[in-house]
C-alpha positions as CSV (number, residue, x, y, z in Angstrom):
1,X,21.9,58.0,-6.6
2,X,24.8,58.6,-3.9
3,X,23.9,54.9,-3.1
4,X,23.9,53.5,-6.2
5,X,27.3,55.1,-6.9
6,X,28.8,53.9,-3.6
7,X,27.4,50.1,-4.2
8,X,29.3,50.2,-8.1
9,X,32.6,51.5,-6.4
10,X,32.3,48.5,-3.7
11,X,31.5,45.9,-6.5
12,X,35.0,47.6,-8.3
13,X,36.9,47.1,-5.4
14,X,35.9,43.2,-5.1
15,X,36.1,42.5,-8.7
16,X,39.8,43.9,-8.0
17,X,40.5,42.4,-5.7
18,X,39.5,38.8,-6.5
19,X,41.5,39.5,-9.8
20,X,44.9,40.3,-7.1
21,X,44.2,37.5,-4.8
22,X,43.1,34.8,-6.9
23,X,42.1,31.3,-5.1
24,X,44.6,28.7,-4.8
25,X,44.0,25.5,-7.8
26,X,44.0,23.5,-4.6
27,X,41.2,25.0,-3.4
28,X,39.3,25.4,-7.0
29,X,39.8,21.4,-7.5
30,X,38.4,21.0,-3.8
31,X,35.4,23.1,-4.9
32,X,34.8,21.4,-8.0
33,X,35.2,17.9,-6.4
34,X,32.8,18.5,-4.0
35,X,29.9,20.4,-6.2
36,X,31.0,16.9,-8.3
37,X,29.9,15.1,-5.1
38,X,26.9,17.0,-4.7
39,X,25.7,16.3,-8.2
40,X,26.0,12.5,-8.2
41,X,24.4,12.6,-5.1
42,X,21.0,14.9,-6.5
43,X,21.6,11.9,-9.6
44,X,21.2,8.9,-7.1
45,X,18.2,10.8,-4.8
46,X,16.9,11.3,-8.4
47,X,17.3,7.8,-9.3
48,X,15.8,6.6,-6.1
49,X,12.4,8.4,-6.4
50,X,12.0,7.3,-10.1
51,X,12.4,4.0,-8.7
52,X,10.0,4.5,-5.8
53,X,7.3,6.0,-8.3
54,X,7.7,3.2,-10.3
55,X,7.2,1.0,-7.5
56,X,4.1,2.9,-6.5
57,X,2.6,3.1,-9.8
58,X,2.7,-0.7,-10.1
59,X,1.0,-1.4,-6.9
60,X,-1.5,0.9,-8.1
61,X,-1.9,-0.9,-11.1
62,X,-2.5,-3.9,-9.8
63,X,-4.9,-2.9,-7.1
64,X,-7.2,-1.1,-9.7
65,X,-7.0,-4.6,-11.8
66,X,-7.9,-6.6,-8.8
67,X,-10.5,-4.5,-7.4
68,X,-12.1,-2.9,-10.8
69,X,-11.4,-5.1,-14.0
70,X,-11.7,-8.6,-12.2
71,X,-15.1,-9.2,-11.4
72,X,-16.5,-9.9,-8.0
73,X,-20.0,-10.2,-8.7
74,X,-22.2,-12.4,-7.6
75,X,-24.8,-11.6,-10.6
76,X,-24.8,-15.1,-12.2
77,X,-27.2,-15.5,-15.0
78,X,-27.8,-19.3,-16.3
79,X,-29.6,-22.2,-16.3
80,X,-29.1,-23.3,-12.6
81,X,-29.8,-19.7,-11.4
82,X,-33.1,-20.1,-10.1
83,X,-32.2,-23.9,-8.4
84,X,-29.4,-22.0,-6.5
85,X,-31.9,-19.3,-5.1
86,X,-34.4,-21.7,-4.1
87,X,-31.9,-24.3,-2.7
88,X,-30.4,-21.1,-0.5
89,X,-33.7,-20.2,1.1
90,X,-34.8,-23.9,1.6
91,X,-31.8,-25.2,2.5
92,X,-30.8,-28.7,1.4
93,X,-34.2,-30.8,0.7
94,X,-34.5,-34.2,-0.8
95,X,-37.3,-32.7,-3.3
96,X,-33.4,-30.8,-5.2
97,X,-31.5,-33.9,-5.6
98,X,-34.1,-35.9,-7.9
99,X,-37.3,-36.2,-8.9
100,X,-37.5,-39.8,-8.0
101,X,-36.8,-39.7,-4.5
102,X,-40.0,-37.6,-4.0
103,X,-41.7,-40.4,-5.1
104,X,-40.1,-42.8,-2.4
């Protein structure tokens, strides 16, 4: 308790005197100038890293489309699918090109 009562007495005595010896307007508008300064810069850091994520959202974006949505595969279903696999193990033969030249 004795320290409780000896903390209020010391908070008194600085509430008193700050309201005596007031700081200076030069020194308020120096302090308010520079907390200025300190918030535009927070703004522009702030305005940099939305930038940045943007940025990195959109390479993102497009590396997910390029590797994911655009297909790669070589699963090719048609008419000319079993020609191709046969030409690819064979390798380029006359018998392929037409069926007259086998007869020549």
């Amino acid at each position: 308790m004795e320290w409780w009562i000896r903390a209020k007495k010391g908070d008194q005595r600085f509430q008193e005197e700050l309201k005596v010896n007031w700081p200076p307007t030069e020194l308020r508008t120096a302090l308010a100038s520079s907390m200025e300064g300190v918030a535009n810069l927070r703004n522009r850091r702030r305005t940099f890293v939305r930038y940045l994520a943007l940025a990195a959202s959109l390479v993102l974006a497009v590396n997910i489309y390029f590797k994911f949505i655009v297909d790669h595969g070589d699963f090719y279903e048609g008419p000319l699918v079993d020609r191709a696999f046969d030409y690819s193990l064979d390798g380029p033969r006359l018998k392929y090109f037409n069926e007259d030249v086998t007869k020549m």
